[in-house]
LUMTITOR-442004 format. One record per residue: x, y, z of N, C-alpha, C, O in turn; residue in three letters. Coordinates in steps of 0.2 Angstrom, whole numbers, plus 5000, padded with zeros to 4 digits. Atoms other than C-alpha are relative to their C-alpha. Last residue first. Layout:
<nodes>
XYZXYZXYZXYZALA;...
</nodes>
This chain:
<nodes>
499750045003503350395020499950064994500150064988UNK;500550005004503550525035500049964991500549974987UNK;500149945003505150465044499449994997499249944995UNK;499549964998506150325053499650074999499850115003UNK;499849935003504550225052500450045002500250075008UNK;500149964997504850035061500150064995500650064992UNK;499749945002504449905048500250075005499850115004UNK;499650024995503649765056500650064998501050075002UNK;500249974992502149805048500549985004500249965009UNK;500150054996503149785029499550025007499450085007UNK;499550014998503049955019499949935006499449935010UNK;500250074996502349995006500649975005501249965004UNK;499550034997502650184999499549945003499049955005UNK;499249984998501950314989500449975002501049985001UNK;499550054997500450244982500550025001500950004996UNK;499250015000499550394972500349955006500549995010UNK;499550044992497750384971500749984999500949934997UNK;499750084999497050494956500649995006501150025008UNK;500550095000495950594953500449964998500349914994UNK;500649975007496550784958499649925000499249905004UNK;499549915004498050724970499450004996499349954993UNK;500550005005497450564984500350094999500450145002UNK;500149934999499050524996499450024992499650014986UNK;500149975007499350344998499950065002499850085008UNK;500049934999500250245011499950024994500350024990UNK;499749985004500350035010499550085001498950085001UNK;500449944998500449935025500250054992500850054991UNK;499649935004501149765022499450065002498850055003UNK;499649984994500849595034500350084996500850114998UNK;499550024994499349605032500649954995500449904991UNK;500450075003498349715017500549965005501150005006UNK;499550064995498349875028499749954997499149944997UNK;500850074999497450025021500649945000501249954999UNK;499850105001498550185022499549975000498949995001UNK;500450094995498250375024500249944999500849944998UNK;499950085000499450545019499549955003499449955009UNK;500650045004498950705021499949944998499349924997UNK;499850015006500150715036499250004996498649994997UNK;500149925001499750785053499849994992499450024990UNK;500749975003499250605057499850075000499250105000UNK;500049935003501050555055499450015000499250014994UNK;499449964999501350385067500250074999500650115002UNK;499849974991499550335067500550054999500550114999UNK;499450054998499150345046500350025010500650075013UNK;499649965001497350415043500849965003500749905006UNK;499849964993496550275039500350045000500750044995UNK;499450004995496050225022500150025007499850075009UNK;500150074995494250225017500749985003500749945007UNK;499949994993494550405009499949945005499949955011UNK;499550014998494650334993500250065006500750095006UNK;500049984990493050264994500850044999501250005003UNK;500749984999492650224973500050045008499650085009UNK;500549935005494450224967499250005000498950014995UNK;499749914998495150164985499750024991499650084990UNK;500749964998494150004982500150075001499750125002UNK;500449985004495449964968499349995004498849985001UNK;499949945003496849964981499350024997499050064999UNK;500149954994496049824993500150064994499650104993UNK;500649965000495549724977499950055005499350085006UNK;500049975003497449724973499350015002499250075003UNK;499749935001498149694988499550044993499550114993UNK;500149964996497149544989500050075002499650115006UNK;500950005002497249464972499850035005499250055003UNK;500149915009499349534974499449985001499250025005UNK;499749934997499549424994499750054993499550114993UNK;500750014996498349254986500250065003499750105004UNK;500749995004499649264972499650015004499150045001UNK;499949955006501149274983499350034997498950074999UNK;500249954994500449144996500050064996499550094995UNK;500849974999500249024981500150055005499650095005UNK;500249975006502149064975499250015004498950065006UNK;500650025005502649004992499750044996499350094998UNK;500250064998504449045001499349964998499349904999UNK;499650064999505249134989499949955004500149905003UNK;499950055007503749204981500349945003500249895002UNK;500450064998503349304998500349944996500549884998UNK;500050024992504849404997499649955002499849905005UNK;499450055001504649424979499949965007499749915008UNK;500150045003503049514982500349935000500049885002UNK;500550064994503549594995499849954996499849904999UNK;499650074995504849644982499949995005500449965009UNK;499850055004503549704971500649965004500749895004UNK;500450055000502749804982500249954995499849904994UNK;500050034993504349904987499549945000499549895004UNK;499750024998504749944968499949955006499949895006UNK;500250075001502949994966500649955001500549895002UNK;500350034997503350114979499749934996499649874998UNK;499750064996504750154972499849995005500149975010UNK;499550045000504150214955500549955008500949915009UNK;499549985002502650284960500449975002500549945008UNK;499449994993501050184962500650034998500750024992UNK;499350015004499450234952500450005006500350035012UNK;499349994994497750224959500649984994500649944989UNK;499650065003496250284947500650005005500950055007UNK;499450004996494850404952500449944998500149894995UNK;
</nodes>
């Protein structure tokens, strides 16, 4: 299994990124080393996500690195990231 994110989701995680950057790079870095080993336990577990509350029709799940939630949808063998979205974010719609 391998996570890929598509193009604007990794857009979105990159500018939480930013977003942290500008008030402290360490938070930043200590936000990617954590995001990062939450994604790559989804290619041994990639159902350890939750189903996501607001859409739990959907196929979609999440795993929550705080303050960002980020929503995947697993396709043959590999974990697609669709979207990250703040947790202050209210969902207009399925990500």
């Amino acid at each position: 299994m391998r996570v890929k994110f598509t193009p604007s989701a990794r857009a979105q995680f990159l500018g939480g990124l930013e977003y942290i950057r500008r008030d402290s790079p360490k938070a930043a870095r200590r936000f990617r080393e954590k995001a990062e080993k939450v994604l790559r336990r989804l290619e041994e577990f990639p159902d350890s996500g939750r189903a996501i509350p607001e859409f739990p029709d959907l196929p979609h799940r999440e795993v929550i690195v705080r303050p960002y939630r980020f929503f995947y949808r697993v396709t043959g063998k590999t974990v697609w990231v669709v979207a990250v979205w703040h947790g202050a974010q209210l969902p207009k719609g399925p990500p």
